[in-house]
C-alpha positions in Angstrom: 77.5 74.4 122.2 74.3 75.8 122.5 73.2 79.1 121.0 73.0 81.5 123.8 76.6 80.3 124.6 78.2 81.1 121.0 76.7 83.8 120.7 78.1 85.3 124.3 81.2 83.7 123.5 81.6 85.6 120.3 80.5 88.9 121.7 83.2 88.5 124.5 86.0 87.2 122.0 85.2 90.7 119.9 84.7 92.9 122.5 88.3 91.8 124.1 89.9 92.1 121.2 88.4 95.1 120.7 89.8 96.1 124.3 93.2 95.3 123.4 93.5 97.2 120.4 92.8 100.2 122.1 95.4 100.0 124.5 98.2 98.4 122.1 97.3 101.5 119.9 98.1 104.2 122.8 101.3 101.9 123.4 102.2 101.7 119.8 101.0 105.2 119.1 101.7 107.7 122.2 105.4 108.7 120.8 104.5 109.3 116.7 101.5 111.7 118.0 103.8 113.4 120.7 106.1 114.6 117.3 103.9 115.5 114.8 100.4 116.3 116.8 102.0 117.5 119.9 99.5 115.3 121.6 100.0 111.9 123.1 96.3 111.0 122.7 95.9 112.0 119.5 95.4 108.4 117.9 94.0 107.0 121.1 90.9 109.5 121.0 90.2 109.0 117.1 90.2 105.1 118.2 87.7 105.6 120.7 85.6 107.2 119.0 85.7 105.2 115.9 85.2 101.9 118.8 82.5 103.7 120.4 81.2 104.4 116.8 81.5 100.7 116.1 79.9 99.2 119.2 76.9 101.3 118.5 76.2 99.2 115.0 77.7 96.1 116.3 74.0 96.2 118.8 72.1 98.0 116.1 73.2 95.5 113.4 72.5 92.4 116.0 68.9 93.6 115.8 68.7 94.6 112.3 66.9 91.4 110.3 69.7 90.3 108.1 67.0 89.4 105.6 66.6 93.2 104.6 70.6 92.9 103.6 69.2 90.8 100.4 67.1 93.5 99.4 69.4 96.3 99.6 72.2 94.0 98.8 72.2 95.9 94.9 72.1 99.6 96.1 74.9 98.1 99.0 76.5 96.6 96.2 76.5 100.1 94.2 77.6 102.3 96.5 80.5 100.0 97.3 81.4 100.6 93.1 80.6 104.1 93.5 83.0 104.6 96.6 85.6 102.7 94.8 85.3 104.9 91.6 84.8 108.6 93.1 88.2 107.8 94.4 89.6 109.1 91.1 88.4 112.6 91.3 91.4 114.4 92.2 89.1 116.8 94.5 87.7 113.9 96.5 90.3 110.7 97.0 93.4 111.5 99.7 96.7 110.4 98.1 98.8 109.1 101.0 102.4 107.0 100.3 101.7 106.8 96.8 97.9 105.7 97.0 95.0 106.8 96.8 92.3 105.0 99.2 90.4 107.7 101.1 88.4 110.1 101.5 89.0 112.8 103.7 86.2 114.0 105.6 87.1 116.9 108.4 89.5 115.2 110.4 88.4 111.6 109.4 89.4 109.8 106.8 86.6 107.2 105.4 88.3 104.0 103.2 85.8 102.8 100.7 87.5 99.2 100.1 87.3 98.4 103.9 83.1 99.2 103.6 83.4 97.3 99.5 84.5 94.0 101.3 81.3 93.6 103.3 79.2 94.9 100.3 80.7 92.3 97.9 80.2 89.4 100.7 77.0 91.0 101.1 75.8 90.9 97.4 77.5 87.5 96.9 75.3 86.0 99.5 72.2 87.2 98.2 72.9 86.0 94.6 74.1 82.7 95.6 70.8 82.3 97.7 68.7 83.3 95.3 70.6 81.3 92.3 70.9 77.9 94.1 71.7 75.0 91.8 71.7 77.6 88.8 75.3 78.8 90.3 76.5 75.8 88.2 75.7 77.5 84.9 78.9 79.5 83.5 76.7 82.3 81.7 73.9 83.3 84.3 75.4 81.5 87.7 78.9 81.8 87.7 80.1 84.7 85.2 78.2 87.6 86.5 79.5 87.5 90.3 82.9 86.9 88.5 82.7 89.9 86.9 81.3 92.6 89.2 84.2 90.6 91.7 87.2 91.4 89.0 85.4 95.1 87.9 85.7 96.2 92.1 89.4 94.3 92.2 90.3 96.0 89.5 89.4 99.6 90.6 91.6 98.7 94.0 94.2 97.7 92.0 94.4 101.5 90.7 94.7 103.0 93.8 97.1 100.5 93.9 95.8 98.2 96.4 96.6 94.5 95.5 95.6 92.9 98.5 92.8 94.1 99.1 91.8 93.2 94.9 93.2 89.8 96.5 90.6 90.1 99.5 88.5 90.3 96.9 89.0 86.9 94.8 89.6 85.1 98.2 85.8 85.8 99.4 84.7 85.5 95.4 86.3 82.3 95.5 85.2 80.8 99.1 81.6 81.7 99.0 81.0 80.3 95.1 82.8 76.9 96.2 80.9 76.5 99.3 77.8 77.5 96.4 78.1 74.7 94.8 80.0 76.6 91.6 81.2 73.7 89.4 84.6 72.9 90.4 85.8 73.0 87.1 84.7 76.5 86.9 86.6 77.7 89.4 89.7 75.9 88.5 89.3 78.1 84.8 89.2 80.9 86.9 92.2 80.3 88.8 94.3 79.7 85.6 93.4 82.6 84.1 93.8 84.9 87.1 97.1 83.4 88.7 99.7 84.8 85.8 97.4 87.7 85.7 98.5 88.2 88.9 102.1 87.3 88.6 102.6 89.6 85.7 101.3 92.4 88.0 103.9 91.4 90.6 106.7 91.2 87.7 105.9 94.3 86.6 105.6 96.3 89.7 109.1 97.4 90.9 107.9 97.6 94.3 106.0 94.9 94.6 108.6 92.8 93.3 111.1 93.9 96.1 108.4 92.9 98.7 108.4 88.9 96.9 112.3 89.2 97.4 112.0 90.6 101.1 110.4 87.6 101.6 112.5 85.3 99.9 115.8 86.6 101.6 114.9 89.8 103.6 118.7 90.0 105.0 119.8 90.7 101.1 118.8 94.1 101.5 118.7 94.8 105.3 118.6 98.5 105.3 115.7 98.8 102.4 113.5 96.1 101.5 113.9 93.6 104.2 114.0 96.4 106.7 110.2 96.2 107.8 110.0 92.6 108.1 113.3 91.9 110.0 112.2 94.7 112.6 109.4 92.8 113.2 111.0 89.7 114.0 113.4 91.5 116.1 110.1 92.5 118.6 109.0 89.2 118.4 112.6 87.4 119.0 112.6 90.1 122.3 109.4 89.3 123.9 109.7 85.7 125.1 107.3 84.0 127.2 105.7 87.0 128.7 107.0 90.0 126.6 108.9 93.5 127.6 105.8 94.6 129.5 103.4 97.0 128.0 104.3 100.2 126.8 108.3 98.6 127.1 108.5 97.8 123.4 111.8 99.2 121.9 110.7 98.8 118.3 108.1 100.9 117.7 109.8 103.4 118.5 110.4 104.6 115.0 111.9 101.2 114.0 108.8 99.2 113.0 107.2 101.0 109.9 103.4 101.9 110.8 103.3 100.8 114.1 100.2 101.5 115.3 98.3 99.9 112.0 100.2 96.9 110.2 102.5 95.8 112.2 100.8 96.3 115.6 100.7 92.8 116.0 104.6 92.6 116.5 104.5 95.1 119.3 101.9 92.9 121.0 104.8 90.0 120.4 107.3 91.9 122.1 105.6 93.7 124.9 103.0 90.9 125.6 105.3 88.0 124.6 104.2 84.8 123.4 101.2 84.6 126.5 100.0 87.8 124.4 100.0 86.1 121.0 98.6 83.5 121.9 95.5 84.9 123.3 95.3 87.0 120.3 95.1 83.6 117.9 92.9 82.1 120.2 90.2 85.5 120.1 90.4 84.9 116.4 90.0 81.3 116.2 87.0 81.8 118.5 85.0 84.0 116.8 86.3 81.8 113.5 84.5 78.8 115.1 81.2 80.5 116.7 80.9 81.6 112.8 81.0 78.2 111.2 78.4 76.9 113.8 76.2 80.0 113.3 76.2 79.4 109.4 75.3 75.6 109.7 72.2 76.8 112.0 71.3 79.4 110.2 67.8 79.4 109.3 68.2 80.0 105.8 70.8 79.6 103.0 71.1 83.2 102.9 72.4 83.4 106.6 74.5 80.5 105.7 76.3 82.5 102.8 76.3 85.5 104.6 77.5 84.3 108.4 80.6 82.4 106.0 81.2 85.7 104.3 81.6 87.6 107.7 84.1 85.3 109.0 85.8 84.7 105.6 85.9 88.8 105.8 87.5 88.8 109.6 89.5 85.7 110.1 91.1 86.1 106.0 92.4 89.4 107.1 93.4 88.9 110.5 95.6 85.4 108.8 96.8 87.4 106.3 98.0 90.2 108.9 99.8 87.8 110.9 101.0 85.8 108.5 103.0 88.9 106.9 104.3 90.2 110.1 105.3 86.8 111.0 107.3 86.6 107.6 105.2 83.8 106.5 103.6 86.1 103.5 105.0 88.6 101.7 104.8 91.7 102.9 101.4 93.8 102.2 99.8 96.7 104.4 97.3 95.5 106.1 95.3 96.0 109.5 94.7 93.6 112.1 91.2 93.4 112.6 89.8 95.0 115.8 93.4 95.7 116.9 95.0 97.7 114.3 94.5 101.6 114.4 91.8 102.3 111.6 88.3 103.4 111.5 86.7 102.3 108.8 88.1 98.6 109.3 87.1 98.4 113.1 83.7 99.6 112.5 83.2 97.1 109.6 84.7 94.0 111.8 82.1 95.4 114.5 79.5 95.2 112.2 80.0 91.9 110.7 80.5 90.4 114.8 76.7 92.1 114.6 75.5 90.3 111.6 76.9 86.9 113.2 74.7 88.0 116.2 71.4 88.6 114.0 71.9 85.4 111.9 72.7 83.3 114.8 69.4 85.2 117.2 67.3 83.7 114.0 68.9 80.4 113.6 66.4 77.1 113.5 67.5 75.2 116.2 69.5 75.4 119.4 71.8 72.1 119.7 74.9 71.5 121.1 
């Protein structure tokens, strides 16, 4: 596949997505606006703008050298902290359901994690290129991404937030193995963290009922397993070819959040299985045209970096379907490009325009 070819074919795969998402959210949105906005549009107009918004740095971002990244990657990598952390200040971070991830500016609402992803893959990168084969020393190579990776999981996990703190570890984890971090390491790591983690599931009433939901969601139909057997109810309807769009019976105050985390199971039922599918195949397009950017990248800094951005899109939009599907436990999360959320479609935008700069750079165009 040559060059000009990926590169169109992941622009197209983005931009349809991206297409999609903005009319699922009017479908999956239209009624909860008409009650409490008055205003059928009301989501619709916010995702516009927050597309329109997007698109803009998708093309600037496509012709910003990636190479700069690297040297702002510490004052990216700050501010990402700094978001996380000013959070706390009562006058400042938006306490919605229990947690506190925004910021509220105006009408908008800004989520620091969402921009903290692509600054952690962003500093990651740049260390990892820089370190080379000293990434294999614990003390100077290994232990200091570690760190700054658990201090900005564990800030998320006040909010509380544990999947994106998971997010987190997952791109910590990738981007250190494909490094060349020693493997035993990484291993070390991953005993440590994995009853660190456990206890926090053990120990969180809440987040235990979501691991039993799971387990055996029809235990508790009418509580815990509520969300996730409502979404298999919109799958089970759609068939082949769905309900037809805007048909869906289940978002209409069945399916919890709609319009954001489970959007994916209105596209199942009023898009069917044709819809689905095309949806997976989007995804595992712009997963491939990633890989082959990173192994033609001219540098292992566009390496790094182009794994990151897909390790940042195609991690999230598995771990969306997989919950929805009742393959994963249940955890709020968007559906990149499709879900309704600003911050997190202009950050998928912008990492599509990253892909685009590395790949415009890369050292050879071969099939």
């Amino acid at each position: 596949m040559t060059k000009s070819m990926t590169n169109t074919l992941l622009l197209f795969s983005g931009l349809f997505l991206l297409s999609i998402g903005v009319v699922m959210v009017y479908s999956t949105s239209s009624i909860i606006a008409l009650k409490l906005y008055s205003d059928e549009y009301y989501f619709l107009k916010k995702e516009l703008l927050f597309a329109a918004l997007g698109v803009l740095l998708l093309i600037a971002m496509a012709r910003f050298p990636y190479q700069y990244l690297s040297k702002l990657a510490y004052p990216i990598l700050a501010l990402s902290v700094s978001g996380l952390a000013i959070l706390f200040i009562p006058e400042i971070g938006v306490s919605v359901g229990g947690a506190t991830r925004w910021i509220r500016l105006g009408s908008l609402s800004i989520q620091p994690s969402e921009c903290a992803k692509l600054g952690l893959i962003i500093y990651l990168s740049y260390f990892l290129s820089k370190k080379k084969e000293g990434i294999k020393n614990f003390s100077t190579g290994f232990l200091p991404p570690l760190i700054i990776t658990g201090l900005m999981s564990l800030l998320v996990l006040c909010q509380p937030d544990f999947g994106t703190a998971f997010l987190f570890m997952l791109f910590f984890f990738i981007l250190m193995f494909v490094g060349g971090a020693r493997l035993f390491h990484l291993i070390l790591s991953l005993i440590l963290l994995v009853p660190a983690g456990c206890v926090l599931i053990l120990n969180s009433p809440y987040r235990l009922k979501r691991l039993t939901a799971f387990i055996d969601p029809w235990s508790d139909p009418a509580n815990s397993g509520f969300h996730i057997i409502q979404s298999y109810l919109a799958f089970g309807s759609g068939g082949p070819f769905g309900q037809g769009l805007g048909n869906g019976r289940q978002k209409l105050f069945y399916l919890p959040e709609a319009h954001t985390d489970f959007i994916f199971s209105v596209v199942g039922e009023e898009l069917g299985l044709l819809g689905v599918m095309t949806v997976i195949i989007l995804f595992f397009i712009i997963i491939y045209c990633g890989i082959k950017i990173s192994f033609r990248a001219r540098d292992l800094l566009g390496t790094f970096m182009a794994l990151g951005m897909v390790s940042f899109i195609g991690m999230q939009a598995l771990l969306n379907m997989g919950v929805v599907m009742g393959l994963l436990p249940t955890k709020g999360s968007t559906l990149p490009f499709i879900s309704y959320g600003g911050t997190s479609l202009i950050m998928n935008l912008v990492a599509v325009g990253i892909l685009l700069n590395i790949s415009s750079q890369s050292r050879r165009d071969e099939r």
